[in-house]
N, C-alpha and C positions, 0 to 999 in steps of 0.2 A: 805526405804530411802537408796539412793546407800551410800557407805563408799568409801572413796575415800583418800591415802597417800598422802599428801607433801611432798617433801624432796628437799631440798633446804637451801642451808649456808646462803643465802643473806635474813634477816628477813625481809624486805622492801616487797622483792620478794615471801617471804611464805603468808607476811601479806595479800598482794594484790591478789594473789589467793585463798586464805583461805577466803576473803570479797567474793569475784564474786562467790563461789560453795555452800557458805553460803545462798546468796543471792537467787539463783536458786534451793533450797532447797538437797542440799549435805552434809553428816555428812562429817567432817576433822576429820583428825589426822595429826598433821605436825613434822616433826623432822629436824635437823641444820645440820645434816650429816647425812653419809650411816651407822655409826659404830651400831647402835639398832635397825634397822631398821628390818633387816630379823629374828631376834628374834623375833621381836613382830609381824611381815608377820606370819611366824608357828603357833602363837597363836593367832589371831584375823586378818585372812584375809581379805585384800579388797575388793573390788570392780575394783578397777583401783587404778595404782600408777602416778604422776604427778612427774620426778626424772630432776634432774639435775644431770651433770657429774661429773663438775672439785667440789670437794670437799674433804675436809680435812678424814682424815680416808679411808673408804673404799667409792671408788667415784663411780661414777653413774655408767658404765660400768661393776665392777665389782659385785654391786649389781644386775645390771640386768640377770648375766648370774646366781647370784646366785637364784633369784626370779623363772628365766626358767627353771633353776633344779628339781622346788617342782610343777611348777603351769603355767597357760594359762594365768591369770589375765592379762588383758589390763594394756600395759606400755605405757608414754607419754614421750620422752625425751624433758625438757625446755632447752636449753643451748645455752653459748653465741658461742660455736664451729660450725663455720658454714662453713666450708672446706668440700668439695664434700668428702674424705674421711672420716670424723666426724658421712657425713651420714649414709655412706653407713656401718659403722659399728657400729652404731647403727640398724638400721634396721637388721642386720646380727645376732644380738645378740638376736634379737624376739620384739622389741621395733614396737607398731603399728603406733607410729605417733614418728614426730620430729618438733620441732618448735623452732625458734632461736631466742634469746635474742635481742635486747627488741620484745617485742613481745605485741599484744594487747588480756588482758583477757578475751573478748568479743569472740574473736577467738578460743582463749582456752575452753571457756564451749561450743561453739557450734562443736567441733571437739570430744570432751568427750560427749557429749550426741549424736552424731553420731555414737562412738564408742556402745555406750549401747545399741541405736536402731539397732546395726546389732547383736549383742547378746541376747537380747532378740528374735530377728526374728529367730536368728538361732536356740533357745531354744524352740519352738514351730514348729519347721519344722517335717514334716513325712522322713521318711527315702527316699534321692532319690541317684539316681546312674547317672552318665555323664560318656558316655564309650570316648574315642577318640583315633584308633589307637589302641596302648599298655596303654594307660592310662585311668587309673578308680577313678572318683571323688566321692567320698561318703561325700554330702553337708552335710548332716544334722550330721558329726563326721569332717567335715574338715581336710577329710583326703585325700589322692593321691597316686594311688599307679601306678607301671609299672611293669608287670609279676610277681605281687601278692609282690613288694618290696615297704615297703612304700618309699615315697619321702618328709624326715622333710624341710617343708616349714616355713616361718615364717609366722604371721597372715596379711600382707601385702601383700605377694609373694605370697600367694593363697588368698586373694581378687584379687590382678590382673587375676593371673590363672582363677580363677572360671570365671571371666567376660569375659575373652577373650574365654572359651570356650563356653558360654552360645551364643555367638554372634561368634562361628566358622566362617572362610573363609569370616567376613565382616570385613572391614579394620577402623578401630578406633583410634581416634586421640588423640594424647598426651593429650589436653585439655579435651576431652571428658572422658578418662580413668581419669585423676583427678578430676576433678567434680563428677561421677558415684560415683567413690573407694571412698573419701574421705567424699565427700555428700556436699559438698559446695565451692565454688571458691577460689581453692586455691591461699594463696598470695605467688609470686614467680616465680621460672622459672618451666619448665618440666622436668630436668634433675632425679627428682627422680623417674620419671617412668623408664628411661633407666637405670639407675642402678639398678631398681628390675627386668627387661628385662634381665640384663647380668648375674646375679644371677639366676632367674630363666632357665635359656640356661644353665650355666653349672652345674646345680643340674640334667636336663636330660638327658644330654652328659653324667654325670660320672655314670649314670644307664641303656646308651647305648638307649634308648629312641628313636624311629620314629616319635616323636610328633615333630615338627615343628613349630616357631611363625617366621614368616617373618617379618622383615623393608619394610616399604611401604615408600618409601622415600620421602622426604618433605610432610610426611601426619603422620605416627604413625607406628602400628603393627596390623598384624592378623595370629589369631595363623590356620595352616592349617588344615583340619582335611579330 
């Protein structure tokens, strides 16, 4: 049975996800703020955390950088912060999804067990290598490196990566990379592929990298190889 945190001030809002993960057969653990929370991460680790930001004590954010200090564990950020900023650093911080207040919980478990299903798959993989260029993908450790440097990706920023090289020099479209990445139609705009696009461009810039992901204009990206 996966383990899965709540953390979230608003009891309305822990209650309501704590029914839906309950219901889909998920053990909880919920907490009203971030202040206990990485105490009791050290001693009885998740599965996945389900975090809101704006809260009293230590808030979502700052928990999550503390979480990525110790562990991989799949994060969710819920929150009512929906500013293209908001996202983009959340994502930055290692969070694998973000979803914005209100939000429908039906959404939320089918995005967390999307989550599980790519970690499980990746737990069973044999060891493979993606060369491209100066860069070398070791899927089955989700790692990337460029003349032997790794490159700390977040778990989003190398699901994009990995896909765009799996499918090298074929041009794939915002919609198409959100549905694949995510595993289900997401509701919203496309901006948050271009914001893992501009992050992933200057993490290979700042390690001087020949790898290349072109804009195919009015269609997506492909990365060149």
């Amino acid at each position: 049975m996966k383990h899965i945190y709540i953390v979230d001030d608003e009891k309305n809002i822990r209650d309501l996800i704590k029914m839906y993960l309950i219901k889909d057969g998920f053990k909880t653990t919920v907490f009203e703020d971030g202040t206990d929370v990485f105490e009791k991460f050290q001693e009885d680790e998740p599965d996945l955390v389900v975090l809101d930001i704006m809260m009293p004590g230590i808030d979502g954010l700052d928990l999550c950088k503390l979480i990525r200090s110790k562990s991989d564990v799949p994060i969710i950020f819920v929150s009512a912060k929906d500013e293209e900023i908001d996202r983009i650093l959340g994502l930055e911080l290692g969070a694998d999804d973000y979803l914005v207040k209100p939000f429908s919980p039906r959404e939320l478990v089918v995005r967390i067990k999307n989550i599980f299903k790519r970690v499980d798959k990746e737990s069973t993989q044999e060891v493979e290598l993606i060369e491209i260029k100066d860069i070398k993908i070791y899927r089955n450790r989700r790692s990337i490196q460029a003349d032997m440097e790794e490159i700390k990706f977040t778990n989003k920023e190398y699901d994009l990566f990995e896909y765009l090289a799996l499918n090298k020099n074929i041009p794939c479209t915002r919609e198409m990379l959100i549905e694949d990445i995510w595993g289900y139609n997401y509701i919203g705009d496309t901006r948050m592929i271009d914001d893992l696009i501009k992050r992933i461009r200057r993490k290979l810039k700042d390690v001087n990298s020949k790898l290349t992901i072109s804009t195919v204009w009015g269609y997506g990206y492909r990365m060149d190889g």
